[in-house]
C-alpha positions in Angstrom: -15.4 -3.0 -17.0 -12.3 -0.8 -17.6 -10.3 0.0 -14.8 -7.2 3.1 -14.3 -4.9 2.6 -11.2 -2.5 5.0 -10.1 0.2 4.1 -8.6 0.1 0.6 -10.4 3.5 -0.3 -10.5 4.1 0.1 -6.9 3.6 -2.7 -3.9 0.2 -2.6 -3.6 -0.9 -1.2 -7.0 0.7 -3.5 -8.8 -1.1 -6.6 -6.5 -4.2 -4.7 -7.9 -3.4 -5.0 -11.2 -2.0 -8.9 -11.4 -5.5 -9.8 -9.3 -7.7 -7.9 -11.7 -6.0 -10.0 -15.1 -5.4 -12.6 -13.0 -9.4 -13.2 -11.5 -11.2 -11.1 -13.9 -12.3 -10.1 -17.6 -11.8 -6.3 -17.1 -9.3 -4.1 -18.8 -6.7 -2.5 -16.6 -4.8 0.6 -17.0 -2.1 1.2 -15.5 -0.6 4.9 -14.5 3.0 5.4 -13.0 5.2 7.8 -12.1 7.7 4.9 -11.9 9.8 6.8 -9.0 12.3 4.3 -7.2 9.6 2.5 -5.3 7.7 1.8 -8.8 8.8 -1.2 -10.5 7.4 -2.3 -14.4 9.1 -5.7 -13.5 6.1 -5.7 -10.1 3.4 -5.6 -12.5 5.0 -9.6 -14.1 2.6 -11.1 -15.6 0.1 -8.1 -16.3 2.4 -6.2 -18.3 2.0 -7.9 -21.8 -1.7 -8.8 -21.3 -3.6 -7.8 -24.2 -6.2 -6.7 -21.3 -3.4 -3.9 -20.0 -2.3 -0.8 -21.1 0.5 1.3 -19.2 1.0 5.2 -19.2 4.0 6.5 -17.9 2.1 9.8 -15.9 2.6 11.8 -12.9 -0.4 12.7 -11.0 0.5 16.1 -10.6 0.5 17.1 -14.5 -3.0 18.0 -15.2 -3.1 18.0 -19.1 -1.3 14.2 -18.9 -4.6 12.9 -16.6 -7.0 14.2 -19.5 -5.5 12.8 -22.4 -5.3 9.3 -20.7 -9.0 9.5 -19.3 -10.1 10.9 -22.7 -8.4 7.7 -24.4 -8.8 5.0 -21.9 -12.4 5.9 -20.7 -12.1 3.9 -17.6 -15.3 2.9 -15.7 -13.0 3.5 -12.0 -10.5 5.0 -11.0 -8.5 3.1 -8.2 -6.2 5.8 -7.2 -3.2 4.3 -5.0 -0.2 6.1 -5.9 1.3 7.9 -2.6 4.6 8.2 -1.0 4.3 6.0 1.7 7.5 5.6 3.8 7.1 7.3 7.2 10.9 7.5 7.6 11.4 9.2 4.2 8.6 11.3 4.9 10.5 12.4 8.3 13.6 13.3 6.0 12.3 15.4 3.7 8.2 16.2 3.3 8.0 18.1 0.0 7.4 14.7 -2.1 4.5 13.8 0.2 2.8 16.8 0.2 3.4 17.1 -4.0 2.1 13.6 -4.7 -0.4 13.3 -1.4 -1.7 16.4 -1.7 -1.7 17.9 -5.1 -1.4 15.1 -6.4 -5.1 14.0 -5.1 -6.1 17.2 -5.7 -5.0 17.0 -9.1 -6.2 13.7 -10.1 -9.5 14.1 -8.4 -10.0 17.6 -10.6 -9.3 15.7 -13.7 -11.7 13.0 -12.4 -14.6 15.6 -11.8 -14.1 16.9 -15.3 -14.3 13.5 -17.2 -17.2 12.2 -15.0 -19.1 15.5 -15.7 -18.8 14.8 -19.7 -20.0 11.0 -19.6 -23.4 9.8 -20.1 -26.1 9.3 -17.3 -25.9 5.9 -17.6 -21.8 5.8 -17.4 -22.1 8.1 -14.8 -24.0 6.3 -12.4 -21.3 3.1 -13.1 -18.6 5.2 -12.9 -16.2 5.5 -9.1 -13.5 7.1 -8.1 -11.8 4.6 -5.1 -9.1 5.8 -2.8 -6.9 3.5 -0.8 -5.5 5.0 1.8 -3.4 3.9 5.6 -4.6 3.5 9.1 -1.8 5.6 10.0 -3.9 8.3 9.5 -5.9 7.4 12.8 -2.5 7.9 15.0 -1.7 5.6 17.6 -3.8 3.3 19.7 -3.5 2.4 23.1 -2.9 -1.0 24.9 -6.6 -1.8 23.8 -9.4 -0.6 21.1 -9.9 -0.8 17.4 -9.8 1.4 14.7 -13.2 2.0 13.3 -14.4 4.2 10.3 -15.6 6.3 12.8 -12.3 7.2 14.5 -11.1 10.5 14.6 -8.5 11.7 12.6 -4.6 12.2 14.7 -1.7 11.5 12.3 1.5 11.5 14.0 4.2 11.7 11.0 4.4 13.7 7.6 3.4 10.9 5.7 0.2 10.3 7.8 -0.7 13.9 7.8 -0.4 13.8 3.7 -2.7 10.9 3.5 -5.6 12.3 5.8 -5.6 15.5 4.1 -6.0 13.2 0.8 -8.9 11.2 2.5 -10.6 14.5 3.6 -10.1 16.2 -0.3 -12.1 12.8 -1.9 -14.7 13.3 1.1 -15.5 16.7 -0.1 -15.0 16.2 -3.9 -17.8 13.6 -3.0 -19.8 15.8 -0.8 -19.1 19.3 -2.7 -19.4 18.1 -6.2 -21.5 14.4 -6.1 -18.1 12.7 -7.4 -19.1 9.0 -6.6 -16.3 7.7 -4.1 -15.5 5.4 -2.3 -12.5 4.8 0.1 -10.8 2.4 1.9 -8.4 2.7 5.0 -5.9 -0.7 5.5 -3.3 -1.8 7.9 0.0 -2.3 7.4 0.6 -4.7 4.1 3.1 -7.4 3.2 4.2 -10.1 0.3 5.3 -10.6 -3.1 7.4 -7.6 -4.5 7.2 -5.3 -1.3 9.9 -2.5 -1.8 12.7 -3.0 0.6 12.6 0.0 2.7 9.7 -1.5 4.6 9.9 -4.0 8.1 9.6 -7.6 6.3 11.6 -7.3 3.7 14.0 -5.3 4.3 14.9 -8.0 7.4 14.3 -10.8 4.9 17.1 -9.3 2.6 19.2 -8.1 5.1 19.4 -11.4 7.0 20.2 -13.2 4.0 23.3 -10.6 3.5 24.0 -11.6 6.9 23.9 -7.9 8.0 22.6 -6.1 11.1 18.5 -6.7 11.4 17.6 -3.2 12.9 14.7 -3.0 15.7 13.6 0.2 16.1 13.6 0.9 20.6 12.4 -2.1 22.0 10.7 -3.8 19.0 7.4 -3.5 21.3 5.7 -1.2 18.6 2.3 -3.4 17.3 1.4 -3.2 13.8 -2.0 -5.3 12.3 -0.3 -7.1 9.3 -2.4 -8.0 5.8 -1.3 -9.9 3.1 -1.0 -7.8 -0.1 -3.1 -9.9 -2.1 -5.6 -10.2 -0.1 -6.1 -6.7 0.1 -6.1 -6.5 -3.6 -8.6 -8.7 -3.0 -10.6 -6.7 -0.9 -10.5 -3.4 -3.2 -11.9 -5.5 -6.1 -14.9 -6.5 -3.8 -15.4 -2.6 -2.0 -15.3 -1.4 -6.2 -17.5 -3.8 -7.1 -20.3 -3.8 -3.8 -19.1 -1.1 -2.0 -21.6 1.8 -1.3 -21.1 5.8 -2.7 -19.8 8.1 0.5 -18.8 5.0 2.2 -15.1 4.0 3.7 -14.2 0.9 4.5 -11.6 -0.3 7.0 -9.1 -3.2 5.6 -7.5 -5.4 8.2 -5.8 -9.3 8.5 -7.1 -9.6 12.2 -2.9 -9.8 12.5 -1.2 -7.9 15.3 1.9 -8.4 16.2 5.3 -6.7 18.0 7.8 -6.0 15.7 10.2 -7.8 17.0 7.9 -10.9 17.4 7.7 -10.4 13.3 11.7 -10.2 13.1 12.3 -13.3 15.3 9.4 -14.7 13.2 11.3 -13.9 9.9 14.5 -15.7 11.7 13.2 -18.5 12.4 11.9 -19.5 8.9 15.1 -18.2 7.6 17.1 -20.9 9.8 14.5 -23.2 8.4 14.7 -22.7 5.0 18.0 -21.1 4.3 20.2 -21.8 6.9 23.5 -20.3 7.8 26.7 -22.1 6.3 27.9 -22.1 10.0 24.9 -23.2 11.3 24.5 -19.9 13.8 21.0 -18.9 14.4 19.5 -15.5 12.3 18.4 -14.1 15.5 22.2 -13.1 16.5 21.8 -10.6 13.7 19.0 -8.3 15.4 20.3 -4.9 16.7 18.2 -2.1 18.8 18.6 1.2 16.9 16.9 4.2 18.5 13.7 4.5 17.9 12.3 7.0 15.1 10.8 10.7 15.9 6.8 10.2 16.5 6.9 6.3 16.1 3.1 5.4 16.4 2.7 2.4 19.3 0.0 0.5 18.4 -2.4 -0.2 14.8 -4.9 -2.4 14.7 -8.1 -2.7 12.4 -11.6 -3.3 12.6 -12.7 -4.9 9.7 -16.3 -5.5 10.6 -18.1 -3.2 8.5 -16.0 -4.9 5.3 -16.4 -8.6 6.3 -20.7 -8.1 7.1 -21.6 -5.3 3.9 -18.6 -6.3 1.6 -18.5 -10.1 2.5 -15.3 -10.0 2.2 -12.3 -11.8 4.9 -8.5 -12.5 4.1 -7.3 -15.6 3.0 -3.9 -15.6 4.2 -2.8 -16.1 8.5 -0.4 -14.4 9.3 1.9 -18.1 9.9 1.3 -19.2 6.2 1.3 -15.3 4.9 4.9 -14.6 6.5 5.7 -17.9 5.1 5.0 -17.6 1.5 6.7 -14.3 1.9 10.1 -15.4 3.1 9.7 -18.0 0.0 9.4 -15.7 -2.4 12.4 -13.4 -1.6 14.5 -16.4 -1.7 13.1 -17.8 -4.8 13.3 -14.3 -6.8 17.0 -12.5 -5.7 16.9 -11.0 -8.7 14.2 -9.0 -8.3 15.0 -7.4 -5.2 18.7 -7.5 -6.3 18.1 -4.9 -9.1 16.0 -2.8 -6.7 18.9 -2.8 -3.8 21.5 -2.2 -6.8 19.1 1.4 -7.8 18.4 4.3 -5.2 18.0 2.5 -2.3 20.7 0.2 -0.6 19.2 -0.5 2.8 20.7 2.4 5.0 19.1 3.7 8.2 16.3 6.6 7.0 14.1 9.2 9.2 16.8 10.4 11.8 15.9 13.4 11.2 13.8 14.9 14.3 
């Protein structure tokens, strides 16, 4: 099998593609934008396989998606390339609606046309995934689960691009027979996460000894899955998943945000301690809380774990663990990204 993910040398794409050289025999090809939150040096040691290719493509530049699908001829398209920062999305929406948007719309066109020109028998092999948040759900209550039956209430700009993305492959399914499938996941952590998000950004910023921000009260719950596992779980929904169907991705994780931060302290006293000794904890600061700040994710991964077989590897304990280890053990890494576009400062003020 031959493989295209968009988006591939982001945090979750590139997971993708280091699962797929690392666990199987299939060519991967990789297409990205390489904006400041894609990173060639995520992609480690894919990028010189002789099983991977790279294209430097937007989404949004029609002509670009034919020539790669007419040279690659992938068997799937794994389409994960988004904008997916709520707080950017808050500051400015234009990029989210571009890539979201008309980007999908783009790229599932361009889809369409080559899977309309293959053979019977490469059609009925061929899908078109699309990974996309639970954010798009909104916010749950004290209680309850988010199914793949719940109804669609984003809260934010970013959430609002990525359900109007979910409903364009629904129809490009229904409307035209394009063989999708789609997956919806909670919120992801691990190995080269871009720095804007919760864990590392407090990982990083503890170690600077700076200010660990905590949005209001830190009471906000989030359902947490390890990065690889959900590359994991992608692999298994492309490879057993059924046409038409989504499937919701989840760690069986909740936890308060600032349980996460005092969490992320407490290994950091652990395993690189202060030179004065003083706790990591004294560093956490209450910063008002953002415009439309969901209160509560959390996942129901049922219909994955009894169709797919599929169930994460990591707790959240050793996940969060490994994590912190890896920051520490490759500064350089999130050094260079800190040193580009982003440094760390407060984003979506804007109300």
């Amino acid at each position: 099998m031959k493989i295209l993910v968009t988006g591939g040398a982001g945090f979750i794409g590139s997971a993708v593609v280091r699962h797929a050289i690392r666990s199987t025999t299939w060519q991967v090809v990789t297409l990205d934008k390489l904006t400041y939150a894609g990173n060639r040096d995520s992609l480690a040691e894919a990028l010189d396989h002789p099983r991977h290719r790279f294209h430097l493509t937007d989404i949004c530049d029609r002509p670009a998606l034919d020539r790669v699908l007419a040279e690659e001829r992938p068997d799937a398209i794994l389409h994960l390339a988004a904008e997916s920062h709520v707080d950017r999305s808050i500051d400015g929406a234009a990029p989210f609606i571009t890539t979201n948007i008309i980007g999908t719309w783009t790229l599932l066109e361009a889809a369409l046309a080559y899977w309309r020109g293959l053979s019977a028998d490469a059609q009925r092999r061929f899908r078109f995934q699309h990974i996309s948040t639970d954010e798009v759900f909104g916010s749950l209550g004290a209680t309850g689960l988010f199914t793949e039956d719940t109804p669609y209430r984003p809260n934010s700009p970013y959430s609002a691009s990525k359900a109007s993305s979910d409903h364009l492959v629904r129809a490009w399914h229904h409307t035209y027979g394009l063989p999708t499938l789609a997956t919806n996941c909670s919120n992801n952590y691990g190995p080269y996460h871009f720095p804007e998000k919760l864990i590392p950004l407090i990982i990083i910023r503890a170690l600077r000894g700076e200010p660990l921000p905590v949005y209001g009260k830190g009471e906000n719950v989030r359902d947490w899955l390890h990065v690889e596992d959900h590359a994991e779980a992608l692999l298994a929904v492309l490879e057993r998943g059924k046409i038409g169907e989504t499937y919701n991705v989840g760690g069986h994780s909740e936890r308060r945000n600032i349980d996460v931060v005092r969490t992320i302290c407490a290994l950091l006293d652990e395993m690189a301690p202060d030179a004065q000794g003083r706790p990591h904890e004294r560093l956490i600061q209450y910063v008002t809380d953002r415009p439309g700040h969901d209160q509560r994710y959390a996942i129901d991964p049922t219909k994955i774990e009894h169709e797919i077989g599929w169930r994460p590897r990591h707790t959240f304990e050793s996940g969060l663990r490994d994590t912190v280890r890896w920051f520490l053990e490759n500064r350089a890494w999130w050094e260079r990204v800190m040193s580009g576009a982003y440094r760390g400062e407060r984003l979506g003020l804007q109300a």
